[in-house]
C-alpha positions as CSV (number, residue, x, y, z in Angstrom):
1,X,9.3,18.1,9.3
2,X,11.8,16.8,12.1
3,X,11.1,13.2,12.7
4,X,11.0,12.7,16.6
5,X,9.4,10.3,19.1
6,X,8.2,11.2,22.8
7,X,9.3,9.3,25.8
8,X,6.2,8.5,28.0
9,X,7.2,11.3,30.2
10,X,7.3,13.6,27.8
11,X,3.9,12.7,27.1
12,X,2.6,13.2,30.3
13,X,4.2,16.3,30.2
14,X,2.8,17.9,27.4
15,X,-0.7,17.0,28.7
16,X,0.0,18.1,32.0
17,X,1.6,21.5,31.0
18,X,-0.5,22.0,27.6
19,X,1.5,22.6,25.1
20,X,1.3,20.6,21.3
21,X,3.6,18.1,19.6
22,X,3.0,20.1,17.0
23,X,4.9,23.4,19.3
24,X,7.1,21.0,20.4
25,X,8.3,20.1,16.9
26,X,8.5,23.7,15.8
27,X,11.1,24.5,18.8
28,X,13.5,21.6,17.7
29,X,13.0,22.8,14.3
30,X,13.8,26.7,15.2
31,X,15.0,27.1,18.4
32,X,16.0,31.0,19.2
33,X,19.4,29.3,20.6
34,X,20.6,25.3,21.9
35,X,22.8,24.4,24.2
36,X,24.7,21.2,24.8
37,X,24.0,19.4,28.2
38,X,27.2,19.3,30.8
39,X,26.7,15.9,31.6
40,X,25.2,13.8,28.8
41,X,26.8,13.9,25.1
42,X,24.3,12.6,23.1
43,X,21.5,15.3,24.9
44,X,20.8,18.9,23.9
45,X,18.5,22.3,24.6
46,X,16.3,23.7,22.7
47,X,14.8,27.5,23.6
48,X,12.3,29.4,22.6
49,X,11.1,33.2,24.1
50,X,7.4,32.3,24.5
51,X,6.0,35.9,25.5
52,X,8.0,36.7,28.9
53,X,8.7,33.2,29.0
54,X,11.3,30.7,28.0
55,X,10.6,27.3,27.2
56,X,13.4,24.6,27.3
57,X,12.9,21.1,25.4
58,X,15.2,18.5,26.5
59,X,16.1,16.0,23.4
60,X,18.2,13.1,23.3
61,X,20.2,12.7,19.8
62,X,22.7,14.4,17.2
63,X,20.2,12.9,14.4
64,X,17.1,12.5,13.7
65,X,15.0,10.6,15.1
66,X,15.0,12.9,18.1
67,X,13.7,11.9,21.6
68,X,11.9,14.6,23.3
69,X,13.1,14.1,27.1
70,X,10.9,16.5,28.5
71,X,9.9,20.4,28.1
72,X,9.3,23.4,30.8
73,X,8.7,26.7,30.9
74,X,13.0,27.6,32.5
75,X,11.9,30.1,35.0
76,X,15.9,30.3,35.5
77,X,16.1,31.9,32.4
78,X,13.5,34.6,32.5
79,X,15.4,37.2,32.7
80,X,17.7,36.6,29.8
81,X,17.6,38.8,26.7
């Protein structure tokens, strides 16, 4: 299993939006595709096609430990096949 810590917002987040660590871990581990952020080097995408939706997990690091940033559903990216 990917070894990876949650930042306090993060936390909040997955309370406040429902979703598990546990789905959480499972995107970083398979993600249908990543991206690397424009801005920040050492922080990265992960998607997964949840249904009709796409959700994006923000992580900070090229190695594990990972630090989940935060995670939404990208409604930006809906449309995307």
């Amino acid at each position: 299993m990917v070894k990876v810590s949650f930042t306090r917002h993060a936390e909040d987040m997955l309370k406040e939006r429902k979703f598990t660590k546990e789905e959480i871990i499972s995107v970083i581990s398979n993600p249908d595709w990543r991206e690397n952020d424009e801005q920040e080097t050492e922080i990265w995408h992960a998607f997964k096609r949840i249904g009709q939706k796409i959700l994006r997990v923000v992580i900070k690091g090229r190695e594990e430990p990972y630090t989940v940033i935060t995670m939404f559903y990208d409604k930006r990216l809906r449309n995307r096949k």
